[in-house]
C-alpha positions in Angstrom: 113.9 79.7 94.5 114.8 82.5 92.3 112.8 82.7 88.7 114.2 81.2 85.5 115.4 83.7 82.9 112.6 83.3 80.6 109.7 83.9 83.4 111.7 87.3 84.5 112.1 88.1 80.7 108.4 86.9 80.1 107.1 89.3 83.2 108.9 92.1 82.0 107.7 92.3 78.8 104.4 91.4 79.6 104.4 94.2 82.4 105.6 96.5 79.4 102.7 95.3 76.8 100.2 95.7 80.0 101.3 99.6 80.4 101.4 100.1 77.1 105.0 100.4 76.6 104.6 98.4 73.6 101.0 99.3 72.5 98.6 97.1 70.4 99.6 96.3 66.7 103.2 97.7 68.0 105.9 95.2 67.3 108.5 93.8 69.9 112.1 94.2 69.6 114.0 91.5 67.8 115.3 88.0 69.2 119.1 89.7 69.3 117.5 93.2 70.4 115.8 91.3 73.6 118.9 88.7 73.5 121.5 92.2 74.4 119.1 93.9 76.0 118.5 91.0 78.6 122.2 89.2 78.8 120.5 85.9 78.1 120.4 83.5 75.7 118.0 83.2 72.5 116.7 80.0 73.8 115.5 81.9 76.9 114.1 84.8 74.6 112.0 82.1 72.4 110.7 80.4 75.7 110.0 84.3 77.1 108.5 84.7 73.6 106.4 81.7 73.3 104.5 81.5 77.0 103.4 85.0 75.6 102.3 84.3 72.3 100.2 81.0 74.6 98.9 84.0 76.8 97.0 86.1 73.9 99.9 89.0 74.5 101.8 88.2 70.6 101.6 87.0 67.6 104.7 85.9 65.5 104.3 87.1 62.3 106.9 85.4 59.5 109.1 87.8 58.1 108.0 91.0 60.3 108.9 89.9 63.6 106.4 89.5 66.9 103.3 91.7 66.9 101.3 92.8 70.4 97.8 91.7 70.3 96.7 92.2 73.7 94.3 95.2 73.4 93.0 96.9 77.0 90.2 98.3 75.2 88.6 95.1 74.1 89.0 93.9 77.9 86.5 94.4 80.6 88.5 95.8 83.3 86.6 93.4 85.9 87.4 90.0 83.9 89.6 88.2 86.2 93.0 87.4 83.9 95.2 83.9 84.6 95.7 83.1 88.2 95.1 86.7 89.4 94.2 86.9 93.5 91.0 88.9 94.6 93.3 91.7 95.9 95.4 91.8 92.2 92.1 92.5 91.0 91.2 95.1 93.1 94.4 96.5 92.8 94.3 96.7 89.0 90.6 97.8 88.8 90.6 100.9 91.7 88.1 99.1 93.9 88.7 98.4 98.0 88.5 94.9 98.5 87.3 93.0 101.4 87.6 89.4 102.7 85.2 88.1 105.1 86.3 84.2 106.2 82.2 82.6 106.8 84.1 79.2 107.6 87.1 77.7 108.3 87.5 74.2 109.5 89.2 70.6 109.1 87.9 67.8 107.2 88.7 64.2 105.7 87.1 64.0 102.4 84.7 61.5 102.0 83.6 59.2 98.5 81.4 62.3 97.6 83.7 65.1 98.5 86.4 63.1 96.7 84.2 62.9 93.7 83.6 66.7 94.0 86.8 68.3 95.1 89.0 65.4 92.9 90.9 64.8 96.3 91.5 60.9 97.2 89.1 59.5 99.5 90.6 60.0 102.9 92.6 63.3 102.0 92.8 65.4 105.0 91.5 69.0 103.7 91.2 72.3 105.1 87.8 73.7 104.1 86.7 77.4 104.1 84.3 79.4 102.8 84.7 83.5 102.3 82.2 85.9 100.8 84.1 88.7 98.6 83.6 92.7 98.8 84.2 95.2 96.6 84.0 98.9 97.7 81.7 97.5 100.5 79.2 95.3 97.7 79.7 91.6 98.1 79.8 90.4 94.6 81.1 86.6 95.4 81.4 84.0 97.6 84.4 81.4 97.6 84.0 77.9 98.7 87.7 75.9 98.7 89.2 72.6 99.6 93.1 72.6 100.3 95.1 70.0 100.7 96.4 69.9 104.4 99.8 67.6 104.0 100.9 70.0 101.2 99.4 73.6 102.7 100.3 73.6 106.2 99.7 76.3 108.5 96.3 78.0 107.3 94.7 80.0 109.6 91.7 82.7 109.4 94.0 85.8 109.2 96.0 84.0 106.2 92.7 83.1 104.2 91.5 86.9 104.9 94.4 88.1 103.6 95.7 86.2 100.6 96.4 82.7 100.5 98.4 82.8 97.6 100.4 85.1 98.8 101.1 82.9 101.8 101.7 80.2 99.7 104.1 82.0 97.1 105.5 84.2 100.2 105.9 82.3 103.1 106.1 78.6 101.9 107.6 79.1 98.6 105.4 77.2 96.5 105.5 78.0 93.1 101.2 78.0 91.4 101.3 76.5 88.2 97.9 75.8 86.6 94.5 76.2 87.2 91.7 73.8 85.3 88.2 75.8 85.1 85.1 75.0 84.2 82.5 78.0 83.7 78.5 77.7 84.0 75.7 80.1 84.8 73.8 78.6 87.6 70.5 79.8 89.8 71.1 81.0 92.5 70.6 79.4 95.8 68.9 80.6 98.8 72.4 81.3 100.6 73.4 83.1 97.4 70.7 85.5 98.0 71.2 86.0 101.7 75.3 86.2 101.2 75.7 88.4 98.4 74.1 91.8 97.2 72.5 89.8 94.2 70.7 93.3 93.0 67.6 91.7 91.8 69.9 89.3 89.9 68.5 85.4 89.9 71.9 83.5 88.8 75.3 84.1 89.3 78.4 82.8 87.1 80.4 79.7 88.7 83.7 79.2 88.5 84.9 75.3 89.6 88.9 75.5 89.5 90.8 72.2 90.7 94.9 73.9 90.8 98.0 72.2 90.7 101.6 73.3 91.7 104.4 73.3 89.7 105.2 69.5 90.0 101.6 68.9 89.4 100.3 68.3 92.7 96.5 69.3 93.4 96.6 71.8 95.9 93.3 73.5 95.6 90.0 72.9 94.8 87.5 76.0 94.7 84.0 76.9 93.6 84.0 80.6 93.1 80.4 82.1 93.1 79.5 85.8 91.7 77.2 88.0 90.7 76.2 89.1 87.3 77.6 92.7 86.0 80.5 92.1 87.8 81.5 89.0 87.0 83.7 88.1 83.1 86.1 86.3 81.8 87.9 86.2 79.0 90.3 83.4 77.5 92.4 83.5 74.1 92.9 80.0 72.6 94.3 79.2 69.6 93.3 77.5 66.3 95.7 74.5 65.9 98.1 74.7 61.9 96.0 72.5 59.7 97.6 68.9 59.4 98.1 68.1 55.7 
């Protein structure tokens, strides 16, 4: 299914803002400067405009026109960014990434899985675990649930590879969101003998339940990795005082 307007017009100028096409403090072309430039309507340009602004890329300032605050100084270049896959990162941080699959089997997810993963009791899952190199140093491990009836067709050479972009790729499923929660955990025994912990004794933990784009759960994944490599980084925004 091909994109709507305002997602191509949304990529494009965030690929531009990203390059530095339009640098930090710079400001955007206008609505009807993007409006020509793009054949599309202002609606589209607002919508383009706004999932941006959500993003941490703009700011609309009244009277001036849209300001770029996205600044790739203030950004660790290993901080993972959105839904980015392992090999996006790699790609946009120089390193040679590596997948190895530990574990890759069928379940049926019991009261406690259910309670863990957020599945329904009974869900039939496809479970796998795979530890995460990069230039040779295993810095994670990746522990996910999907759901079978909705992912079909997993196999080892797919979760090695990417899964999202067998998902995206070959089944045409659209990713929508991802809700994380973050913690700094010990690290286990299996930590330790999976992952080149480097003298490190806990590792950041990412627990991310994601959802397609008519809200589905898909995914459930516990993402484990070591310090000095792992960030993150999140722009939220302060809410217009209610009167």
């Amino acid at each position: 299914m091909p994109k709507a307007v305002f997602q191509q017009i949304y990529h494009d100028l965030k690929k531009k803002i990203e390059d530095g096409s339009y640098p930090y403090q710079s400001f955007l072309p206008s609505e009807a400067e993007l409006t020509q430039a793009y054949d599309c309507s202002r609606s589209s340009v607002r919508r383009a405009l706004s999932v941006l602004a959500t993003d941490g890329y703009v700011q609309s300032q009244q009277g001036k026109g849209v300001r770029v605050i996205r600044n790739p100084a203030l950004i660790d270049a290993s901080g993972y960014n959105g839904l980015e896959t392992f090999n996006e990162l790699a790609a946009r941080c120089g390193f040679e990434p590596a997948t190895h699959v530990l574990l890759f089997e069928e379940v049926e997810a019991d009261d406690a899985l259910a309670e863990i993963t957020g599945f329904a009791s009974g869900s039939k899952l496809t479970h796998i675990m795979r530890a995460r190199s990069a230039d040779g140093v295993v810095i994670s491990t990746d522990e996910s649930f999907y759901l079978s009836d909705e992912v079909p067709g997993l196999v080892p050479e797919i979760v090695a590879n990417s899964v999202y972009a067998y998902l995206e790729g070959t089944l045409g499923m659209k990713i929508g969101t991802s809700k994380r929660t973050i913690t700094v955990d010990a690290a286990t025994a299996y930590d330790e003998q999976v992952m080149d912990l480097d003298g490190f004794n806990a590792v950041g933990v990412m627990r991310s339940h994601t959802f397609d784009a008519d809200g589905v759960m898909i995914e459930y994944t516990e993402s484990r990795q070591r310090p000095g490599f792992f960030s993150y980084h999140e722009t939220v925004i302060r809410p217009s005082a209610q009167a």
